[in-house]
C-alpha positions as CSV (number, residue, x, y, z in Angstrom):
1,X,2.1,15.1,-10.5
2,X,1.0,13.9,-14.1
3,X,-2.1,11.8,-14.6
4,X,-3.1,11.1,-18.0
5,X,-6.4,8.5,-19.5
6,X,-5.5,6.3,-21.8
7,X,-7.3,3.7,-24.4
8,X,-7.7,0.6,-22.1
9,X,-7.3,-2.7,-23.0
10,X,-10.2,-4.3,-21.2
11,X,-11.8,-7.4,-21.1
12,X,-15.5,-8.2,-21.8
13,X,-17.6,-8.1,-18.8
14,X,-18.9,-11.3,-18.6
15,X,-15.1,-12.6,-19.0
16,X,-13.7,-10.0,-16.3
17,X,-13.8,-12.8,-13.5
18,X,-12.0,-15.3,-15.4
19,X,-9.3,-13.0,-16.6
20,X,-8.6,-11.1,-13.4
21,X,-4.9,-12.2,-12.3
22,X,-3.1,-11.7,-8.8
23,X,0.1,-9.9,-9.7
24,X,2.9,-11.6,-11.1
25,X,5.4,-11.6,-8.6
26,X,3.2,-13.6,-5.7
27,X,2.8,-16.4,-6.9
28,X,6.0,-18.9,-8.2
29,X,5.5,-20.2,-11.7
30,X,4.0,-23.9,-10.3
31,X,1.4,-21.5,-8.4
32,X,0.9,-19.3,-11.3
33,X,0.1,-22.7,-13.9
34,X,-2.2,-24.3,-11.0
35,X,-4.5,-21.0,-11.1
36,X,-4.6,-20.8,-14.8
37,X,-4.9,-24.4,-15.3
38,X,-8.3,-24.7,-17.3
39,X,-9.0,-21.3,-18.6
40,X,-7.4,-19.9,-21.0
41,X,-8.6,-16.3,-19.9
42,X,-6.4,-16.3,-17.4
43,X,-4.4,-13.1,-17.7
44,X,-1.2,-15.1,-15.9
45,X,-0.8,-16.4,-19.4
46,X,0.5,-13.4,-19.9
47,X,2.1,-12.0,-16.9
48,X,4.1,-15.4,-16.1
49,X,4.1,-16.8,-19.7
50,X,6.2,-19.4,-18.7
51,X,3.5,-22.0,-17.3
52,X,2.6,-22.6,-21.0
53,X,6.1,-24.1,-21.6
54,X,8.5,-26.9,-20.4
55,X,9.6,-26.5,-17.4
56,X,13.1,-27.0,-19.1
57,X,12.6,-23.5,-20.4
58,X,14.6,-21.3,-18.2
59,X,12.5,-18.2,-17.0
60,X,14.4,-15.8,-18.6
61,X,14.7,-17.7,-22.3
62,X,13.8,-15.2,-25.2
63,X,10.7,-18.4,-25.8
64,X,9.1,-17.1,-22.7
65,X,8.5,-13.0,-23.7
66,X,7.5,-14.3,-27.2
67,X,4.6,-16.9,-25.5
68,X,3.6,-13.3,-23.6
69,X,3.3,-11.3,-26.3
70,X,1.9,-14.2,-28.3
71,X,-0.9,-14.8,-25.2
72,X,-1.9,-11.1,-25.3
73,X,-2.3,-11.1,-28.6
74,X,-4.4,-14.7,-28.3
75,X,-6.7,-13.0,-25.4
76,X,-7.4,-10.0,-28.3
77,X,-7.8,-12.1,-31.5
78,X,-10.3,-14.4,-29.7
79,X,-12.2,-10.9,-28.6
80,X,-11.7,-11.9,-24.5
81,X,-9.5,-7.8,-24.4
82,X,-11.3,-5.6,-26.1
83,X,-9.9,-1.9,-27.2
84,X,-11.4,0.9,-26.1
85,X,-12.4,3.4,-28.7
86,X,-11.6,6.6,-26.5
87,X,-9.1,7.0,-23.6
88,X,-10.4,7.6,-20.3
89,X,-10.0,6.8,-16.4
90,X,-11.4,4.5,-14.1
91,X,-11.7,3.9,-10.3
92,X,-11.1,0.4,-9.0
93,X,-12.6,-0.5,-5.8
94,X,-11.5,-3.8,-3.5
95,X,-13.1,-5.3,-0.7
96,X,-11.7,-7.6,1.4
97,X,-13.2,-8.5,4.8
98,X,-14.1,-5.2,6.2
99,X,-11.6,-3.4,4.2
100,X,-12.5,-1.4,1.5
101,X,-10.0,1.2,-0.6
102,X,-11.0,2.9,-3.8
103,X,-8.3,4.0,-6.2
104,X,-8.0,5.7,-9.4
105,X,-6.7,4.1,-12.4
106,X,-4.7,6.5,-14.8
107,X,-1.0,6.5,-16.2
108,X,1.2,8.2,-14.5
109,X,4.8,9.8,-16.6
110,X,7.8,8.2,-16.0
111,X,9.7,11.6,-15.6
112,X,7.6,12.1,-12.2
113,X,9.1,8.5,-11.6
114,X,13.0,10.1,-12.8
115,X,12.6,13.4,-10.8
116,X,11.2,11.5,-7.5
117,X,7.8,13.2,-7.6
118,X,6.9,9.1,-7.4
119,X,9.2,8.1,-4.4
120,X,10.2,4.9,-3.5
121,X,11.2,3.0,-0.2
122,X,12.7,-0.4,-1.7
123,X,15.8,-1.5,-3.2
124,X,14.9,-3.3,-6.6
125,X,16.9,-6.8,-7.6
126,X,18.3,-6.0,-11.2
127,X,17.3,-9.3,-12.2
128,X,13.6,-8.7,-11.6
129,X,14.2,-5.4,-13.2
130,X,15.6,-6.6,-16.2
131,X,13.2,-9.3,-16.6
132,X,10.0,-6.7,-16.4
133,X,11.5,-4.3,-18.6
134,X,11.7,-6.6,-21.3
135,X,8.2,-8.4,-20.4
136,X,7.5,-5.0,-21.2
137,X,9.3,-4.3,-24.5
138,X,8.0,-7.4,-25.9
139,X,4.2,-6.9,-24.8
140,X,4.5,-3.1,-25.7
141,X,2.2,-2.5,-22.8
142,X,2.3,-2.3,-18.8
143,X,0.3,-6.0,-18.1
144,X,0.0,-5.3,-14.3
145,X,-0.6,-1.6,-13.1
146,X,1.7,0.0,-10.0
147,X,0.5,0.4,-7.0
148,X,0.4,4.0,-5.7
149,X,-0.7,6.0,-3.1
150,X,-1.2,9.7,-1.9
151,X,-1.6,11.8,0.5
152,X,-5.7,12.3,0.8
153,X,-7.1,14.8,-0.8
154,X,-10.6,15.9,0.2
155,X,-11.6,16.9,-3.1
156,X,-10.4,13.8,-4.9
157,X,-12.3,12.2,-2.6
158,X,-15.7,13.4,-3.6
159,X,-15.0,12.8,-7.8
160,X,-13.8,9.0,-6.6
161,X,-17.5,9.1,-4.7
162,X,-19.4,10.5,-7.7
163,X,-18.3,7.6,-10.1
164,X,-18.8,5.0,-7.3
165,X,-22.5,5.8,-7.4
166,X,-22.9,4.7,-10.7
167,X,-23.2,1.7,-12.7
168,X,-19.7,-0.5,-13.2
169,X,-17.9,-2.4,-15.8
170,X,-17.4,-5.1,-13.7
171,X,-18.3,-5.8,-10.2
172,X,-17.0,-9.7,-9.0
173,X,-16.2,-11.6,-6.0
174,X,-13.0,-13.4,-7.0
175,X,-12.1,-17.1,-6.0
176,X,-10.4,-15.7,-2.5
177,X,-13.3,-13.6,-1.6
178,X,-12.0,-10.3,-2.2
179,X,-14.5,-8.4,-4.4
180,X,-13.3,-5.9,-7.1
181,X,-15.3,-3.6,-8.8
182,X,-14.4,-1.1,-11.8
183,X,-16.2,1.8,-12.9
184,X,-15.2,4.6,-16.2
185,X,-15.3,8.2,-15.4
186,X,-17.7,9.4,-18.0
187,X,-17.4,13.0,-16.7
188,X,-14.8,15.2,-17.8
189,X,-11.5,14.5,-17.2
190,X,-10.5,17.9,-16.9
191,X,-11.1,18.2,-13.2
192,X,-9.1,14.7,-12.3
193,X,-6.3,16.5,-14.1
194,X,-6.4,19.5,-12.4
195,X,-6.7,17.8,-9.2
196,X,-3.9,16.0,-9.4
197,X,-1.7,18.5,-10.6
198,X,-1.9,20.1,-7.1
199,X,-0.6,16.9,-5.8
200,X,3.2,17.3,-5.1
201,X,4.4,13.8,-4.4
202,X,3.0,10.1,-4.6
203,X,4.5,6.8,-3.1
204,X,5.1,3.6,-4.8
205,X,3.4,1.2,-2.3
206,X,3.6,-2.0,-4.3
207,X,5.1,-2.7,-7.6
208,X,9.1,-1.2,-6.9
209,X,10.0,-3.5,-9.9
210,X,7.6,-2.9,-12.3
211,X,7.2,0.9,-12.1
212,X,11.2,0.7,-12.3
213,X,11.2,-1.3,-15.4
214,X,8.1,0.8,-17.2
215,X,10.7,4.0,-16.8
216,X,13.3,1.9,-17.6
217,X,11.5,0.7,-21.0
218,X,9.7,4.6,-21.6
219,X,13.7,5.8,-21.4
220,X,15.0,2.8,-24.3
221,X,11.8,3.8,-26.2
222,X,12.7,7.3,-26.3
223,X,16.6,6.8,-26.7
224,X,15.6,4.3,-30.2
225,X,13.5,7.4,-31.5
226,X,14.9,10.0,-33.6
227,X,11.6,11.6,-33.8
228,X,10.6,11.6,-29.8
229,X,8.3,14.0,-29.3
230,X,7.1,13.0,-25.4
231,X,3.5,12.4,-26.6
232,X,4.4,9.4,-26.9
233,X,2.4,6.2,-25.2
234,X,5.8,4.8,-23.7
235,X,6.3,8.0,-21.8
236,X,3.6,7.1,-19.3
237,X,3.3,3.7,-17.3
238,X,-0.5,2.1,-15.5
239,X,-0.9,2.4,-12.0
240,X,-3.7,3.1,-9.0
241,X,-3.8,5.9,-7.1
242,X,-4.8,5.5,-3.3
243,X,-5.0,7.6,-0.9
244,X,-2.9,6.9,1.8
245,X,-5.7,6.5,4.7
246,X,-7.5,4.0,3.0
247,X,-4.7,1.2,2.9
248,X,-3.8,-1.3,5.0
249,X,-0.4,-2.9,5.3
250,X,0.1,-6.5,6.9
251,X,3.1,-7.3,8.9
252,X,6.2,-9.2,7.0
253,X,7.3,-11.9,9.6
254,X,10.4,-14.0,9.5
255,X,11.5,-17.6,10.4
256,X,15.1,-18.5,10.9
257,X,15.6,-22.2,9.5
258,X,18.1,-22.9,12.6
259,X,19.5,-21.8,15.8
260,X,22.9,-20.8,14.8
261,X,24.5,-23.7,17.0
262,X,22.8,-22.7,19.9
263,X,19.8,-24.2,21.7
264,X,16.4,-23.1,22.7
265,X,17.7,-22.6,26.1
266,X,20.8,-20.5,25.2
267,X,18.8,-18.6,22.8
268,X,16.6,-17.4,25.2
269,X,19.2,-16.4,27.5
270,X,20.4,-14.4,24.8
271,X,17.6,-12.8,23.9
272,X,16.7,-11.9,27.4
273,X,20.2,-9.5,27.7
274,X,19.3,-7.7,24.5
275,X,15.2,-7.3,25.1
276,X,12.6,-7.5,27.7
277,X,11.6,-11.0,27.2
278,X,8.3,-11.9,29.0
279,X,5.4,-14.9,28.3
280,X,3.2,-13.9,25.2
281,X,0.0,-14.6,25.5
282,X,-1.1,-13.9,21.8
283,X,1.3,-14.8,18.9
284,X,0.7,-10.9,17.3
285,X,2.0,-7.8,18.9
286,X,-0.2,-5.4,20.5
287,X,1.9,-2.2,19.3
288,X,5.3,-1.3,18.2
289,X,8.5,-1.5,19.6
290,X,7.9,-5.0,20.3
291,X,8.4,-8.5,18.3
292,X,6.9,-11.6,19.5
293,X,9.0,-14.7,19.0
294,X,8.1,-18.4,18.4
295,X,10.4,-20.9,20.0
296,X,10.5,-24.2,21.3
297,X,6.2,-24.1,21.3
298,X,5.6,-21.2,23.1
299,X,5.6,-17.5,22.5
300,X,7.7,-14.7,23.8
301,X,7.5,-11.2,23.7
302,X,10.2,-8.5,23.0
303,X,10.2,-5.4,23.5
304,X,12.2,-2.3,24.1
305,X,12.1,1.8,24.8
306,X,12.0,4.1,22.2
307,X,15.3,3.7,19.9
308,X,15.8,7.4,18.2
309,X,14.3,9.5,15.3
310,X,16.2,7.7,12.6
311,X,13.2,6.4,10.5
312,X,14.5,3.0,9.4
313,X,16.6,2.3,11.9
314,X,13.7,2.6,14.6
315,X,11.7,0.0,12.6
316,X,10.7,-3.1,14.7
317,X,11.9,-4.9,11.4
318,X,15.7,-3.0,12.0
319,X,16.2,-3.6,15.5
320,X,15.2,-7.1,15.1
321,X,17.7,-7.4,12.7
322,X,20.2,-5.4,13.5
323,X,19.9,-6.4,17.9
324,X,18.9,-10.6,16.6
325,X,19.1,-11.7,14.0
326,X,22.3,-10.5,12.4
327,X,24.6,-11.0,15.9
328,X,23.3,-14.0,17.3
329,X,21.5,-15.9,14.4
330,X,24.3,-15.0,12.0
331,X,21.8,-13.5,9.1
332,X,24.3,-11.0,7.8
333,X,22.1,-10.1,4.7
334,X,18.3,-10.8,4.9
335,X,18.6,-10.5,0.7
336,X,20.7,-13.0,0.3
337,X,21.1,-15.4,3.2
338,X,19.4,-18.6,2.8
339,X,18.6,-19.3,6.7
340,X,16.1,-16.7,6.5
341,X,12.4,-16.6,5.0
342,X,9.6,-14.4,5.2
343,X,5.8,-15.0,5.5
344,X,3.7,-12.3,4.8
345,X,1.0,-11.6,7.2
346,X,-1.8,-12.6,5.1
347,X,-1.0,-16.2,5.9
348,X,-1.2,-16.1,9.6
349,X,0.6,-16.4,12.9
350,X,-0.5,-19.7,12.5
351,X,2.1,-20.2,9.4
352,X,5.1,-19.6,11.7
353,X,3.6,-22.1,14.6
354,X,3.2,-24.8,11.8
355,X,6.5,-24.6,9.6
356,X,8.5,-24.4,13.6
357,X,6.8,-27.4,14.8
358,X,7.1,-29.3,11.8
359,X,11.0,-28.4,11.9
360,X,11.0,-26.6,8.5
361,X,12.0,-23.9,11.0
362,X,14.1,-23.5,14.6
363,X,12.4,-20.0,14.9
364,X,9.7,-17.5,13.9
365,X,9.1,-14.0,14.7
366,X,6.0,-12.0,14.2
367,X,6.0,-8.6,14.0
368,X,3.5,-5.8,14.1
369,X,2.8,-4.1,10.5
370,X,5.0,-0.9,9.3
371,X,2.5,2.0,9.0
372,X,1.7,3.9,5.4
373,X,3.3,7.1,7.5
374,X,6.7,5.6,8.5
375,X,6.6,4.0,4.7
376,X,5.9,7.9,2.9
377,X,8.7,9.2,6.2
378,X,11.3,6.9,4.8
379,X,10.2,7.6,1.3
380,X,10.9,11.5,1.7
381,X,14.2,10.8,3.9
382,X,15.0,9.1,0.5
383,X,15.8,6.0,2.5
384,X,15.3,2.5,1.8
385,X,13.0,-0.1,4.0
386,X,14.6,-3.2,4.7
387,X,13.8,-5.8,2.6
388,X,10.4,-7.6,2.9
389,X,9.2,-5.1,5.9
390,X,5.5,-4.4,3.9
391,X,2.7,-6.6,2.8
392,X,-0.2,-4.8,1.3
393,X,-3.3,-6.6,0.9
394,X,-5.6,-6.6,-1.0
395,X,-3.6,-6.9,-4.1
396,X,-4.2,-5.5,-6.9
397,X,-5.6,-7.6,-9.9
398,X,-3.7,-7.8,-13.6
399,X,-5.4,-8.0,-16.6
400,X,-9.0,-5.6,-16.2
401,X,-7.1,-2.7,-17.8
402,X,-3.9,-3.0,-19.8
403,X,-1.7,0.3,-20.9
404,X,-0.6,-0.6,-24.4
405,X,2.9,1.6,-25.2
């Protein structure tokens, strides 16, 4: 695959903190104006540019890319982003608990991207594609970065160590205790390149909409260009490259808002001639093949024997839906049915017990977290996960390098 440094837009490093942005799309827009209220370094000024308007302004208005381009521009004239003078890479390190994962940042070409080289294992919503395409025609840059991953590569490995061991740009501990620390390869990038370029395939692991919509906007770039030459900046989108052993994926658990006209007691009759349904005595499940259900205050566990080679349809998340949810709770489509939401694992088995026994819910499941292997297995069976199956965490942060196009 391609890697390529660019000229970073960066911020100062005593404003790093304060500009540093979870990604767009986890936080709604009253979330997103509650984090930036009070400082206006707050890259989320840019990346949901609608918490500086009325809330009368529909998301999607033309107002709201113009206040983005306008903030980015704000965040530069006021000297908060600064331009670097040369391009280069950088590895990003986050640690979060007891988790660490160090990752490369570089831009990666958005032909890799067309020719699957980057593969994908989610379905993108043309809505969400549409709107980041044009964030990123109006911005002319990538504001968040996509997150990518690998399989390791030993020698990689020992150039990401080598830059660790110096001094960094920036090195925080943000408001939710994760701390994130950025260093610039000063050494040659010569060998990076080359090291890549033995690397025959990389996996989107988070950002399905925004690396589609950065091809998406390289492809309208080149198509309005009579003199294309493919040097061009717009041929190449941001992202982090991690390998794949180093990242952790949380489980994506569900709630069902009612009991499809039956009651606890015929629910559980139900469930117990599709599954082995025994007592739980933990609300998270110990392996796979098994999903651990909240009902009526107590816990159950199901489980069942192997179910076949097929690699998404022998996801806990699959035969949950496909065994469950679908024929006895009536959720047809998981994308579109209302009676269903999902709480990624980062909030807690204790999120399910609360929202079902304050009756924002009949029923919660809780399911144990797809693996980076069955993700990069559906990925090459050029398959798609269900929806909402992977929660990566830590996320990466928006806003400490920015990939002007």
């Amino acid at each position: 695959m391609k890697i390529k440094p660019f000229a970073a837009l960066r911020p100062q490093a005593n404003r790093a903190a304060a500009v540093a942005a979870v990604p767009y799309d986890v936080v709604d827009t009253a979330e997103a104006r509650a984090l930036a209220a009070g400082n206006p370094d707050s890259f989320l000024h840019v990346s949901r540019p609608e918490i500086d308007l009325p809330d009368t302004v529909d998301i999607h208005d033309d107002a709201v890319y113009a206040q983005g381009a306008a903030a980015l521009r704000d965040l530069q004239q006021r000297g908060v982003l600064l331009r670097e003078r040369d391009a280069g890479l950088y590895v990003y390190r986050q640690i979060m608990g007891s988790h660490s994962q160090t990752g490369l940042v570089t831009c990666c070409h958005i032909d890799d991207y067309a020719q699957n080289i980057i593969r994908r294992h989610e379905k993108t919503r043309q809505d969400k594609e549409d709107d980041r395409t044009r964030h990123v025609l109006e911005l002319n840059a990538n504001s968040g970065p996509v997150f990518l991953t690998y399989r390791d590569v030993p020698s990689i490995d020992r150039l990401v160590a080598t830059i660790a061991a110096g001094a960094p740009l920036y090195d925080f501990t943000a408001a939710d205790g994760v701390r994130h620390t950025v260093w610039r390869v000063d050494s040659p990038v010569a060998p990076w390149l080359e090291a890549f370029a033995h690397v025959p395939l990389c996996y989107v692991a988070d950002g399905h909409h925004r690396a589609a919509a950065a091809a998406r906007a390289g492809r309208l770039r080149r198509d309005a260009n009579p003199h294309h030459t493919g040097n061009e900046e717009y041929n190449w989108f941001l992202a982090v490259l991690f390998p794949a052993a180093q990242l952790r994926i949380l489980p994506y658990n569900r709630c069902v808002a009612d009991l499809n006209g039956l009651t606890p007691a015929a629910l559980l009759q139900r469930v117990r001639a599709i599954f082995d349904c025994t007592p739980a005595p933990m609300a998270e499940p110990a392996g796979p093949r098994q999903v651990h259900m909240y009902l009526d205050g107590r816990w159950h566990r199901l489980s069942w024997r192997e179910t076949g080679i097929d690699p998404v349809g022998s996801l806990d998340v699959s035969v949950l839906q496909d065994r469950l949810l679908a024929p006895v709770l009536g959720i047809d489509d998981p994308r579109t049915n209302a009676r269903i939401s999902f709480v990624g694992g980062i909030r807690g088995t204790a999120e399910l017990v609360r929202r079902v026994d304050a009756g924002r819910d009949a029923v919660a499941f809780s399911l144990y977290p797809v693996s980076v292997v069955q993700m990069m297995a559906i990925a090459d069976a050029d398959q798609i996960m269900p929806p909402k199956s992977t929660w990566f965490e830590p996320k990466l942060r928006s806003g400490l390098l920015v990939h002007t196009i």
